[in-house]
C-alpha positions as CSV (number, residue, x, y, z in Angstrom):
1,X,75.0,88.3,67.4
2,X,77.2,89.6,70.1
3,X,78.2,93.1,69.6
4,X,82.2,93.9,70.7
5,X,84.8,96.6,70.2
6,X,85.6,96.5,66.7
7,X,82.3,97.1,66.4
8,X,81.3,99.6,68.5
9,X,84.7,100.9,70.4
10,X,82.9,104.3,71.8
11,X,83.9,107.7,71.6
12,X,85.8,108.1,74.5
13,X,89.3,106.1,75.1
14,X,90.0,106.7,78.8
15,X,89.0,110.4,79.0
16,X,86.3,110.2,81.4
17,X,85.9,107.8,84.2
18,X,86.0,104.8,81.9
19,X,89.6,102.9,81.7
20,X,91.1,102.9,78.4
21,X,90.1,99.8,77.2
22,X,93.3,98.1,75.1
23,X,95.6,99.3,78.6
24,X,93.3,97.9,81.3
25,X,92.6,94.6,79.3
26,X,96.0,93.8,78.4
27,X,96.7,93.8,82.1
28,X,93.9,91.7,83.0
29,X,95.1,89.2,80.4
30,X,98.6,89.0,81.6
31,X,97.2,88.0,85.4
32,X,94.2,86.1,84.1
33,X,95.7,82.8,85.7
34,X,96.2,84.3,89.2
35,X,94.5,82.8,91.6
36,X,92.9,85.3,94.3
37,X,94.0,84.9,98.0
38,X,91.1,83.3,100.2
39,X,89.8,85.4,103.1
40,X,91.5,85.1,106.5
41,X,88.6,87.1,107.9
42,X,84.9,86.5,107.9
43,X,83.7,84.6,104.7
44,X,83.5,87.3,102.0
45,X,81.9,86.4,99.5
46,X,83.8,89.5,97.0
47,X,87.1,88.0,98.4
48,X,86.0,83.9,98.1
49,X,84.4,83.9,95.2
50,X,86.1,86.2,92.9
51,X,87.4,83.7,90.8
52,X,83.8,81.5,91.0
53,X,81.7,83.8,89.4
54,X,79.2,82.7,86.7
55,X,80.4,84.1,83.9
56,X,79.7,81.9,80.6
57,X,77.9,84.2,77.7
58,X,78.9,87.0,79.5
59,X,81.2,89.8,78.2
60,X,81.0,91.6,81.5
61,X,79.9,90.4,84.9
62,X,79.5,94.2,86.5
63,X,81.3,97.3,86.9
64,X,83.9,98.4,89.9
65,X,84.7,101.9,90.4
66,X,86.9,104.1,92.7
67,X,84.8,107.3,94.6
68,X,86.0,109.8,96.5
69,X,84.7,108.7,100.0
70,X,84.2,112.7,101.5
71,X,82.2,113.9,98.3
72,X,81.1,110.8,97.1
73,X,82.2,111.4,93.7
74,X,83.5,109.6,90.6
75,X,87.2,109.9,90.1
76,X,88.5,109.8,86.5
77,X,90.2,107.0,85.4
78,X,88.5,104.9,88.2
79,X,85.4,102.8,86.6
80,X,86.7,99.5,84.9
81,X,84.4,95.9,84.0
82,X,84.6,92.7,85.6
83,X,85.0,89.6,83.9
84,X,84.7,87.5,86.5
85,X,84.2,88.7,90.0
86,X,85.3,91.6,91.6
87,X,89.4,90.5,91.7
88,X,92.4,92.2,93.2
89,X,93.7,92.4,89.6
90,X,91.0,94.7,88.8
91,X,90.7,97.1,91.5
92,X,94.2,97.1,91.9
93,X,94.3,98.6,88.4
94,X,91.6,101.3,89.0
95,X,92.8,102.3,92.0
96,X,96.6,103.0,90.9
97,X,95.2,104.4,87.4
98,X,93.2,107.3,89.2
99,X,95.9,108.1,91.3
100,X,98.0,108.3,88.6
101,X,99.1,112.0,88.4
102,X,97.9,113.2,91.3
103,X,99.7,115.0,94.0
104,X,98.6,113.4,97.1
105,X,100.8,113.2,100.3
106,X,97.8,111.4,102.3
107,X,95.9,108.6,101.4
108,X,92.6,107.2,103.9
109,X,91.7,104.0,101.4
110,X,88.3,102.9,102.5
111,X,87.0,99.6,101.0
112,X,85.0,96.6,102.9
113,X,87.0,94.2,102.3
114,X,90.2,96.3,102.9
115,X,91.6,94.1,105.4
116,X,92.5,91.7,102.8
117,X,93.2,93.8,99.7
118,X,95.7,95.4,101.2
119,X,97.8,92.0,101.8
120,X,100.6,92.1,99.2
121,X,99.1,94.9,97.3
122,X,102.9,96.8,96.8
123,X,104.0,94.1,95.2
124,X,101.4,93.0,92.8
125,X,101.9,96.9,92.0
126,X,105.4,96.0,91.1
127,X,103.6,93.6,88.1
128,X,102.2,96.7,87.1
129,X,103.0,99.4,84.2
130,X,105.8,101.6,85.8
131,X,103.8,104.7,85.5
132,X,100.5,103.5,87.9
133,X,103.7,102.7,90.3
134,X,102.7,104.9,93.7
135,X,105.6,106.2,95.8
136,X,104.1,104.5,99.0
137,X,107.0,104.9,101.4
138,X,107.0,108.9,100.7
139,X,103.3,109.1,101.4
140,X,101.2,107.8,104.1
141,X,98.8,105.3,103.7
142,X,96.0,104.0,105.8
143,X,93.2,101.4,104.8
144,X,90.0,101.6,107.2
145,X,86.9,99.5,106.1
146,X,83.7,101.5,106.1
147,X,81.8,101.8,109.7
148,X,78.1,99.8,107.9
149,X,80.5,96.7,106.9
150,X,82.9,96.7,110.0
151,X,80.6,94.8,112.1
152,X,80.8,91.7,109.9
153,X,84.4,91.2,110.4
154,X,86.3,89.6,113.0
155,X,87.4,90.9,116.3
156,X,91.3,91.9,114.9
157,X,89.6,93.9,111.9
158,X,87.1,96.2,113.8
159,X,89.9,97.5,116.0
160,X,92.6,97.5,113.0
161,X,90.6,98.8,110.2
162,X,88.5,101.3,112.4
163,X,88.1,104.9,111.4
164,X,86.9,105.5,114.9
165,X,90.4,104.4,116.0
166,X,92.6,106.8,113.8
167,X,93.3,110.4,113.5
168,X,92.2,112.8,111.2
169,X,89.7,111.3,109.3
170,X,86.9,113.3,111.4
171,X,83.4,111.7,111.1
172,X,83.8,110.0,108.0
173,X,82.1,106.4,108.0
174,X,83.4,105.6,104.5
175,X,80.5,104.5,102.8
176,X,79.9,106.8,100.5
177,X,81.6,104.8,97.4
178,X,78.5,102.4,97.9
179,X,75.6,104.9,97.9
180,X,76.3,105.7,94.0
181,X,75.0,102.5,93.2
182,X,71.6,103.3,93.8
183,X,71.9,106.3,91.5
184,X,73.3,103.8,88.2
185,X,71.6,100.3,89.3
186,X,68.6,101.7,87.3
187,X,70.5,102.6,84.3
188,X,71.6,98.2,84.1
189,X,68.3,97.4,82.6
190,X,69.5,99.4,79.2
191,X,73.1,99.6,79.5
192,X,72.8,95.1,79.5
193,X,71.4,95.1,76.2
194,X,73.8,97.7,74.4
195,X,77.3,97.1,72.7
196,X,80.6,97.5,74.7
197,X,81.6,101.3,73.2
198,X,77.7,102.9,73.7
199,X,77.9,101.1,77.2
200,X,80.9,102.9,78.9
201,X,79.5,106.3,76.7
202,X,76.9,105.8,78.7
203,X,78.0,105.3,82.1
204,X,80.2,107.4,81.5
205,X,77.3,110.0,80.8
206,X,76.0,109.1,83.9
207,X,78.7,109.3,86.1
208,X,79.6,113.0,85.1
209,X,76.2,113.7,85.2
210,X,75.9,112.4,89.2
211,X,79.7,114.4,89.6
212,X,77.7,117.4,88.6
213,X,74.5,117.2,90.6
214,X,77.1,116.9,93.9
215,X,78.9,120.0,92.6
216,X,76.2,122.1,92.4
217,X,74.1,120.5,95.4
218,X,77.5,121.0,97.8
219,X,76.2,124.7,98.8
C-alpha cells in the first residue's frame, strides 16, 4: 500500500524549508505538459533529460533545493520534490518562493546549468502566482555557474558565466549548494521507505539541524 498526503500530510505546511505542498503542486500540475528546452551547451544531462526520467511507481524521483552559496545554508521555503527530473518548472518555483519577501537589491545566482536556466526565466515567472513575481529590472541580477562544473561547458559559457570574470563576488567558487548533499544522501536510505508528511518532517529536521551546525561552527 502506498502511503500519500491524506494519510500522512506532516506537521509542517511550508514553515521550514519544505514548500507548502497543495501551492507548489498545483503549479507543477498547471505546467505538467511543458516540454523543457534542450541544451544549447554541452550535453547536460539535468537539462536533456528532465523530462526522460524513470519515474513509474515513484511518488518522488529526488529533492531540489535552493542554498545560500557564501554560508552554504538552507534557505526557507527552498527544498521542493521532483516528479520527474530536475525541470525549470520546479526550480523556478523554489527559487522565486525563497525570495519571496526578502529585501535583496543584489542577486549572484549560482547553478551549473545556469547558462540555460536562465533563457526565458522572466517570463515563465510571468505564469507564476503574482506574489513569487521578482522586481528584476530594479535589482541586479547575475547568473555565474560554479568554478568545479565550468570546465564542462563550452568556450562562450566559461567566459560568460565566470565568477573569475565579474566584480564583487570575491573568491567565491559557488559550489557550496552541492556540498549539502553529502550531509542528507545518508538520510535517503530511511527517508525512501517513509510516507510523504514524516518525509519532508524529516528533511526538514535535517536541514535545520545542518543550518545550525554552520551557525555555531562560523566562529
Amino acid at each position: 500500500m502506498v502511503s500519500k498526503d491524506s494519510a500522512d500530510p506532516g506537521l509542517s505546511h511550508g514553515w521550514a524549508y519544505f514548500m507548502e505542498e497543495t501551492t507548489y503542486k498545483t503549479y507543477l500540475h498547471s505546467h505538467d505538459s511543458t516540454l523543457q528546452q534542450k541544451s544549447t551547451c554541452s550535453s547536460h544531462n539535468a537539462v536533456n533529460m528532465a523530462d526522460t526520467k524513470v519515474s513509474q511507481g515513484l511518488a518522488v524521483t529526488g529533492v531540489g533545493t535552493i542554498d545560500c552559496a557564501r554560508h552554504n545554508m538552507k534557505l526557507p521555503n527552498g527544498v521542493g520534490d521532483f516528479q520527474k527530473g530536475e525541470r525549470y518548472t520546479n526550480m523556478d518555483f523554489l527559487s522565486f518562493s525563497t525570495l519571496h519577501g526578502r529585501g535583496v537589491n543584489t542577486l549572484n545566482i549560482s547553478y551549473d546549468i545556469a547558462c540555460q536556466w536562465h533563457k526565458n526565466l522572466w517570463e515563465r515567472m510571468s505564469a507564476m502566482p503574482s506574489e513569487l513575481h521578482l522586481n528584476h529590472s530594479a535589482k541586479f541580477v547575475r547568473f555565474f555557474v560554479p568554478k568545479f562544473h565550468l570546465p564542462a561547458h563550452v568556450l562562450k559559457c566559461q567566459t560568460m558565466f565566470s565568477f573569475n570574470f565579474s566584480k564583487n563576488v570575491r573568491c567565491m567558487d559557488g559550489e557550496d549548494p552541492e556540498q549539502g548533499w553529502s550531509n542528507i544522501d545518508p538520510v535517503a536510505s530511511s527517508t525512501q521507505e517513509m510516507g510523504p508528511g514524516l518525509r519532508r518532517d524529516t528533511l526538514d529536521d535535517h536541514f535545520g539541524d545542518w543550518n545550525w551546525k554552520k551557525v555555531v561552527g562560523l566562529g
